[in-house]
N, C-alpha and C positions, 0 to 999 in steps of 0.2 A: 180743595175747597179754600175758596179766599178767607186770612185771618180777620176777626171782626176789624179791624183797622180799616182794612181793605175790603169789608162791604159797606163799610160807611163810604170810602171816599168814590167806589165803584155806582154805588147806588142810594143808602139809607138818607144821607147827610143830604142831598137835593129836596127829598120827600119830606125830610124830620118833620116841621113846625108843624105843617098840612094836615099830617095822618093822623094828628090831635084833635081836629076838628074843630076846636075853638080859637078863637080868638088868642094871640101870645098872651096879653095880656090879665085876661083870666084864667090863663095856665098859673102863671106868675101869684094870682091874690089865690087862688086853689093853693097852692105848693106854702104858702106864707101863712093860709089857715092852719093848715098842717102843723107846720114848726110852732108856731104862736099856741098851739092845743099841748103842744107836748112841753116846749119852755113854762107855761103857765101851771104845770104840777110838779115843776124839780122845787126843791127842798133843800140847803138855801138856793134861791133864785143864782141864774146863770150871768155874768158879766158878761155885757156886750163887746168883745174886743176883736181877734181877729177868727174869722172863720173859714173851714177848708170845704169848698166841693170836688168831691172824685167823683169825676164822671159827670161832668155839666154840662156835656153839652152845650145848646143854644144859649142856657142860663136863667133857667126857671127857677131855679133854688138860690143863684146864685144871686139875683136881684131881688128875689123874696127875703136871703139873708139880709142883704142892705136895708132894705125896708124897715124890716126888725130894728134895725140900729147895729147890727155888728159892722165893724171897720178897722182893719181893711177886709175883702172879703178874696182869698184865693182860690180861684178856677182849675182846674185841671182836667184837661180832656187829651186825646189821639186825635179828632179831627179837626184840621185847622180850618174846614168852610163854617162847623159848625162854635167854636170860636171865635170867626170872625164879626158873623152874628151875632155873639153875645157880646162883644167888641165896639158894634154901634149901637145892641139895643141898651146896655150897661153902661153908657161914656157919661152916664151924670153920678155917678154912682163911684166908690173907692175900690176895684175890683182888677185884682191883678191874674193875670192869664199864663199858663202853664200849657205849653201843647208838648204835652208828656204822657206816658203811661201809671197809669195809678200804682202800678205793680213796681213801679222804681219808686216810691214815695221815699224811700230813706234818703234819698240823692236829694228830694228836690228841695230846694231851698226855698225857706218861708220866713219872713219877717217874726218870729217867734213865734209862743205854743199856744194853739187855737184853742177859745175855749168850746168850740162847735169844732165837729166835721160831721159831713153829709155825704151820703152816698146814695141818690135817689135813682126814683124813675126805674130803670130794670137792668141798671149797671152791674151789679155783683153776679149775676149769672154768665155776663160774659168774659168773666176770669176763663182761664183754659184749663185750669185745675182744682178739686179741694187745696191742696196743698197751699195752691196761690192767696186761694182764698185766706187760710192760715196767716201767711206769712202777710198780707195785709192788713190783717185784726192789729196785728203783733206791731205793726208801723205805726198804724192810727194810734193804738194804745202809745206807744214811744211819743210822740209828735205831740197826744195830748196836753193841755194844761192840767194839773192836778183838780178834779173833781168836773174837767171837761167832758160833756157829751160828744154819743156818735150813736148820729139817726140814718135808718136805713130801712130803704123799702125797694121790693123785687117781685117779681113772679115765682110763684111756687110750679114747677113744672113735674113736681114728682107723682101729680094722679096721671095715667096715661088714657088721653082721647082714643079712639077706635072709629076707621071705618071715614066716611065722611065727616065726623065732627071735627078731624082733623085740619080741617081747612078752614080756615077763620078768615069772615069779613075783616078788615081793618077799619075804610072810608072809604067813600067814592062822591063824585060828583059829575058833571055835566062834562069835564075833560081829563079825567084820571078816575083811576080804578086799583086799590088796592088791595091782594087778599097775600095770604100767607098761610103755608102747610106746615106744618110739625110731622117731622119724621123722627120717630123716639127710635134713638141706638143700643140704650143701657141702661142699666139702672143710673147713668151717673151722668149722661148728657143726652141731648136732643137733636136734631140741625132742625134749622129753621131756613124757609126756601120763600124768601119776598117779592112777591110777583108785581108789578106795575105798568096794570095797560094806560096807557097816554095816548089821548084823540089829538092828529094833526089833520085838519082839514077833515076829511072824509072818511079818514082809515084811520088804524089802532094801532099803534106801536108796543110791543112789550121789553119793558126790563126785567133781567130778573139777577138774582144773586142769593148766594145763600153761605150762613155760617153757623157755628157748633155753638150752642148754650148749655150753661151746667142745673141738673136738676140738685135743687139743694133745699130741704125740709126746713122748718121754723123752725124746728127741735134742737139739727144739727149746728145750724147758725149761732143760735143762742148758745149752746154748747162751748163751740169754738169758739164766742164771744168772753165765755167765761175763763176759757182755760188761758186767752190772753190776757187776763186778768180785770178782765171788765164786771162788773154788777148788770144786770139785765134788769132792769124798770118797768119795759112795757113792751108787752106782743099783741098785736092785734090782727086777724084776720080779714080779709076784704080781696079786692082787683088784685092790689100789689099787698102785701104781708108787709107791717109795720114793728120794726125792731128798734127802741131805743136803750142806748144802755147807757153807762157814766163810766169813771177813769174815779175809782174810790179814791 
């Protein structure tokens, strides 16, 4: 089974922006409501200074942080088509690009200690371990500024579908089609098999690829948010599960 690296650059990273179905740009004011909801209840207010994205991707969060006012704003992703992206849609902007793994975060080197890091969209499940996941709380926590946030939001995958509901619409349109199966291994991970048929002329092409996602509860999360020493703020339920905590 290809590592998630290697289904992004096989297949996901082509499809990303698309399978959103809106417009980049209102990905972008959607992701900056977000943040803007959650900064607006810290206590004292957060300094705008430099901010970390693990796992950005195209750069939803990461040009929503700029917006905010934080600057400079660091990127860190595995895919460099999907970096590239956020490379020309971010070039007005102070956003410096890491095509690294989040899992090396001690290595990588940052203009000093952000008073933000993010970890949006449905990045934290593609760790390949609890453990990893651990030992990333434990960086973030290190890396923060003293009384810095770290917002994160994911898929909770621990109820288990059955049967047909297994197989979820994504998007489709007039020349693409994409759906995707969940096949549950264990209590502790899933795979997920991304199907995309592509109209050329006449006929239908299919891609497919699939890789391992970790099922991880809002209980545990916050848990292991605490035992790295973080305060937990706010959990809210929804599409993706919303965790902010702070760096006491």
């Amino acid at each position: 089974m290809p590592a998630v690296t290697d289904h992004y650059q096989q297949l996901l990273s082509e499809h990303y922006v698309w399978m959103f179905g809106v417009p980049f740009e209102e990905k972008v004011a959607e992701q900056k409501a977000i943040l803007e909801r959650i900064l607006s209840t810290l206590q004292p207010p957060l300094p705008h200074g430099l901010a970390l994205d693990l796992g950005s991707g195209p750069g939803f969060q990461s040009i929503a942080l700029a917006q905010l006012g934080f600057s400079p704003v660091v990127a860190v992703d595995t895919s460099a088509e999907l970096l590239t992206e956020l490379k020309a849609r971010g070039s007005s902007y102070s956003i410096g690009i890491r095509n690294a793994d989040i899992t090396t975060l001690d290595a990588i080197d940052l203009p000093g200690s952000p008073a933000i890091a993010v970890c949006m969209g449905d990045t934290l499940p593609h760790l390949s371990s609890r453990q990893e996941v651990e030992c990333l709380f434990t960086a973030v926590f290190k890396k923060l500024a003293p009384g810095g946030v770290f917002v994160l939001t994911y898929r909770d995958l621990t109820g288990e579908l059955r049967g047909t509901e297994r197989f979820l619409s994504v998007r489709s349109d007039d020349h693409k089609i994409m759906t995707c199966f969940l096949e549950y291994e264990n209590e502790d991970s899933v795979v997920v098999h991304d199907l995309v048929h592509i109209r050329q002329f006449n006929s239908w092409t299919l891609e497919k690829s699939s890789y391992r996602k970790l099922r991880l509860s809002s209980e545990w999360v916050a848990a292991t948010l605490r035992k790295a020493g973080f305060s937990v703020d706010l959990q809210e339920p929804g599409r993706l599960l919303l965790i902010a905590a702070r760096k006491s």
